[in-house]
C-alpha positions in Angstrom: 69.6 121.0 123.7 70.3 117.6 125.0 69.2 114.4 123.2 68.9 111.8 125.0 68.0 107.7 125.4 64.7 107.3 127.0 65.1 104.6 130.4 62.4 105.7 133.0 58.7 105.8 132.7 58.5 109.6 133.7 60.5 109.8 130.2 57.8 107.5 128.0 55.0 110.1 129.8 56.6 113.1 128.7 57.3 111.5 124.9 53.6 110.7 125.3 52.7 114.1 125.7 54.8 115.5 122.7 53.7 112.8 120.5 49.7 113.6 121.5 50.1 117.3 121.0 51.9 117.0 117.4 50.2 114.0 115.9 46.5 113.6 117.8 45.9 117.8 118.0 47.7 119.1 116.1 47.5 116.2 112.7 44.1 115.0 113.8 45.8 111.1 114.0 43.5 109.1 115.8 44.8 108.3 119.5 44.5 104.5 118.9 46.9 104.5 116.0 49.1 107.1 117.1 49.7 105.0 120.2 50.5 101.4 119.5 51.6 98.1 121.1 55.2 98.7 119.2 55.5 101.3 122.3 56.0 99.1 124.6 59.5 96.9 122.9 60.5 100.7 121.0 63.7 102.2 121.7 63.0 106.0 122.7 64.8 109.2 122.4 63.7 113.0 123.4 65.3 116.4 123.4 65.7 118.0 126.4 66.1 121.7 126.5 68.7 124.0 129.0 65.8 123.9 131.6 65.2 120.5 130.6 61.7 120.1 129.3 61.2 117.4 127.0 60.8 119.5 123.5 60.8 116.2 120.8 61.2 112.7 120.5 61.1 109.8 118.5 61.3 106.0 118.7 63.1 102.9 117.2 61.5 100.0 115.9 64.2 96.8 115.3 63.6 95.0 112.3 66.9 92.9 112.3 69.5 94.8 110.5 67.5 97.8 110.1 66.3 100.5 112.7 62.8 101.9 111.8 62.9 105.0 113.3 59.3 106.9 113.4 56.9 109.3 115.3 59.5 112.0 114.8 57.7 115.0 116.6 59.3 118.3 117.9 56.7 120.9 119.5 55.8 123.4 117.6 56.7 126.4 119.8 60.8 124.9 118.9 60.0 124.1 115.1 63.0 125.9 112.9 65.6 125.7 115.2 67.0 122.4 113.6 66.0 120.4 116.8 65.0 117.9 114.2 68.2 117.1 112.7 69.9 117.4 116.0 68.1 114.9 117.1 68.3 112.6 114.1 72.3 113.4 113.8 72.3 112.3 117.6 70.4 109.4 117.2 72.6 108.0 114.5 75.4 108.2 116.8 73.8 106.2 119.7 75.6 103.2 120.7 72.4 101.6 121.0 72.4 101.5 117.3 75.8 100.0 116.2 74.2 96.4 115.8 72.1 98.5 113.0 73.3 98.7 109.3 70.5 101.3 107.9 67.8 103.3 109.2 64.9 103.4 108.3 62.2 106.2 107.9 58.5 106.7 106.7 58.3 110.2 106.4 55.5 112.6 106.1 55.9 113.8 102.6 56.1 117.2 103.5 59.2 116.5 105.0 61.2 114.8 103.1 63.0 117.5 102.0 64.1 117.4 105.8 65.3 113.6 105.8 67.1 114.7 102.2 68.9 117.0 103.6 70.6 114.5 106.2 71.2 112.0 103.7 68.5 109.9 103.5 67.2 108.7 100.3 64.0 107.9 99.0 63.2 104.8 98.3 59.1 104.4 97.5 56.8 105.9 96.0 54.2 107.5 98.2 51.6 106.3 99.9 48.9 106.9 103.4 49.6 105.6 106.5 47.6 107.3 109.2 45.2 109.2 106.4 48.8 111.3 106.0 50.9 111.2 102.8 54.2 109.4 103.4 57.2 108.1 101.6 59.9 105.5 102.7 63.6 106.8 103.1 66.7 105.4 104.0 70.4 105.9 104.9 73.2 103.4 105.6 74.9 103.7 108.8 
């Protein structure tokens, strides 16, 4: 598995198509909120696997000296194989993000055990953004 920076358009189309599997079909998140004007000034990211389909992805939102890093999706065929935190470890590790002094997560609360386990604290208490129960999380970089 291969995470890499999104630059081309073909990338955004195939993040696109991860991102409306997992949040519109799958989570029932209506497609106007799911996809946003943020899109367009995001930083992307997507796992490529050894054939080099696009299996997950995520973007960046800059919000000065933090990173707000969001619609966190892998597909679910590739669910349990830590794709996840490879991504997220990777991610961290960009050079695109050394201006950056935290990141920044809103996670579904279902998974924050996930962002726990990579070091990222809770720092909310929760609440509903896209009719889905979320909490706010964070970890210094």
């Amino acid at each position: 598995m291969k995470t890499k920076f999104a630059e081309t358009q073909a990338d955004f189309f195939r993040i696109v198509r991860i991102r409306t599997e997992v949040f519109v079909i799958e989570q029932q998140v209506d497609l106007h909120i799911e996809q946003d004007q943020d899109d367009e000034t995001a930083m992307h990211w997507l796992v490529e696997n050894e054939a080099g389909e696009a299996v997950a992805c995520c973007r960046g939102l800059d919000f000065g000296e933090e990173i707000h890093i969001g619609r966190v999706a892998v597909l679910k065929p590739y669910r349990g194989q830590h794709i996840g935190a490879l991504m997220m470890r990777e991610i961290e590790k960009d050079p695109h993000l050394a201006r950056y002094k935290k990141i920044v997560v809103h996670a579904q609360a279902q998974v924050e055990g996930f962002y726990a386990s990579l070091g990222y604290t809770t720092v909310s208490k929760p609440f509903y953004e896209a009719g889905i129960r979320h909490v706010t999380m964070e970890k210094a970089l």
